[in-house]
C-alpha positions as CSV (number, residue, x, y, z in Angstrom):
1,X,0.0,0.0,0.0
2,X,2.8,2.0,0.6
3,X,4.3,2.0,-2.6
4,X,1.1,2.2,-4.5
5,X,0.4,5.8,-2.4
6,X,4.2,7.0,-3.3
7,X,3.8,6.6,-6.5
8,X,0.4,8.0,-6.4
9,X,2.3,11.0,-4.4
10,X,4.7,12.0,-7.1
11,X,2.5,11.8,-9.9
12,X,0.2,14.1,-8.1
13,X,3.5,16.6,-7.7
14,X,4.2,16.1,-11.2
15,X,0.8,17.4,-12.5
16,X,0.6,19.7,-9.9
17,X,3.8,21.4,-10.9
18,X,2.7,21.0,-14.8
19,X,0.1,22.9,-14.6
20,X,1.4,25.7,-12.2
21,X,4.1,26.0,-15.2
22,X,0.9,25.9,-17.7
23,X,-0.3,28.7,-15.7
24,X,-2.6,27.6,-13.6
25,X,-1.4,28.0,-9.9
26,X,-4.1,26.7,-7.8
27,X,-2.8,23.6,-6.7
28,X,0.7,24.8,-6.3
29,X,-0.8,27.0,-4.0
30,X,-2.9,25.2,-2.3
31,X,0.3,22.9,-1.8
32,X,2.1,25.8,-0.3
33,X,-0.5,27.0,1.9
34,X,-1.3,23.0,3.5
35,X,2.6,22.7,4.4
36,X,3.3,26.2,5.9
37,X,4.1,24.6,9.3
38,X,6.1,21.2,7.5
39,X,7.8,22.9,4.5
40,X,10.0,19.7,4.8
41,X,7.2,18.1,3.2
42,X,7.5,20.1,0.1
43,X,10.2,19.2,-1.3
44,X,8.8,16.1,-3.7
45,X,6.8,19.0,-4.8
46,X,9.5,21.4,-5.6
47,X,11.9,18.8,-7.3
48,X,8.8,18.1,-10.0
49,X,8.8,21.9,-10.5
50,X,12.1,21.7,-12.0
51,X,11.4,18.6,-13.7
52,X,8.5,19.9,-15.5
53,X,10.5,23.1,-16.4
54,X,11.5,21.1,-19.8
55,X,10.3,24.3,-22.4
56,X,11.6,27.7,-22.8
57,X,8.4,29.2,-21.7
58,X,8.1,26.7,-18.8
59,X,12.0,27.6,-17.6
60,X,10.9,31.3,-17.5
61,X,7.5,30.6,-15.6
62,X,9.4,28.7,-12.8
63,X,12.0,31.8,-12.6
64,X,9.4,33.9,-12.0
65,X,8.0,31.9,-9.0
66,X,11.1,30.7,-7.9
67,X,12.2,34.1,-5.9
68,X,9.0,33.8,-4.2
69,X,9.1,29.9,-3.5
70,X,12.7,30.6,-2.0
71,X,11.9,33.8,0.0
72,X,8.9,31.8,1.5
73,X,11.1,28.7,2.5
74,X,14.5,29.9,2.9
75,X,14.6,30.0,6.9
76,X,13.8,26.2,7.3
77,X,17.1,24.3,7.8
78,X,16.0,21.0,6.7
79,X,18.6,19.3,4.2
80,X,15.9,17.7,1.5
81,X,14.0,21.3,1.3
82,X,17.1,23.0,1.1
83,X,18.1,20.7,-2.1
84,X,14.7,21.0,-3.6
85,X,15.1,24.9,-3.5
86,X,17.5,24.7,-6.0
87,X,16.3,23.9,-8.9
88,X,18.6,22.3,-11.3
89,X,17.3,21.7,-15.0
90,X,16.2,18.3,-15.9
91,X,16.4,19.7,-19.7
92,X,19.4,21.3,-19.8
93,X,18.9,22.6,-23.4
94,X,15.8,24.5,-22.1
95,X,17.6,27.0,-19.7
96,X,19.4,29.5,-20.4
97,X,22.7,29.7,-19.2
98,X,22.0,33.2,-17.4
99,X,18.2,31.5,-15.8
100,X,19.9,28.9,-14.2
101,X,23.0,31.0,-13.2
102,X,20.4,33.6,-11.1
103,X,18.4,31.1,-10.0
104,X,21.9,29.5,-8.1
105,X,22.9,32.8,-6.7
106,X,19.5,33.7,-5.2
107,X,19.6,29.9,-3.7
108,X,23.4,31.1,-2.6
109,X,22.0,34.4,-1.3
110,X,19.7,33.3,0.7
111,X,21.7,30.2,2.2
112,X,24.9,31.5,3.1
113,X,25.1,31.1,6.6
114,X,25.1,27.2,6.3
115,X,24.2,26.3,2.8
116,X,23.9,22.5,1.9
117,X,24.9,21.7,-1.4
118,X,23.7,19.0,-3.4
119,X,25.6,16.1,-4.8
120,X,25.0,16.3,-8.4
């Protein structure tokens, strides 16, 4: 049963990120607002973001957000949030070299007292 409601889980965060990158922020919202007090909990959430961010137009929309995403979460010293809030493109041909180069210095900004970096 377990399995069955992870995998149920992440394809839930995938279209929920989809369609916040479609436009259409509701549920990303919604997600945001049920896991103010675990933000922990967000990350699954936050990694499909990225993964979704696989067209030009999708990159800029999650740049856009992104600031916000990171502003709202950027207190929270857990290790897997911290990871998730920087976003690293799963279509590399997709970002532009300057998106994904702001998008690492705000993540850098905001973490510098004790960043954690990801193992890439």
């Amino acid at each position: 049963m377990t399995a069955h409601a992870k995998r149920w889980g992440h394809a839930h965060d995938a279209v929920t990120a989809a369609q916040a990158l479609d436009g259409d922020r509701a549920g990303l919202d919604a997600y945001l607002e049920a896991f103010a007090t675990t933000p922990s909990a967000l990350a699954a959430v936050l990694l499909a973001l990225s993964a979704a961010a696989d067209t030009a137009e999708r990159v800029d929309t999650l740049t856009c957000m992104w600031s916000e995403i990171m502003d709202r979460f950027a207190g929270q010293r857990d290790r897997e949030l911290s990871v998730a809030l920087l976003p690293r493109p799963v279509e590399p041909a997709s970002w532009r070299s300057r998106q994904a180069k702001a998008l690492a210095r705000s993540w850098s900004e905001r973490n510098t007292a004790r960043p954690v970096l990801p193992i890439i």
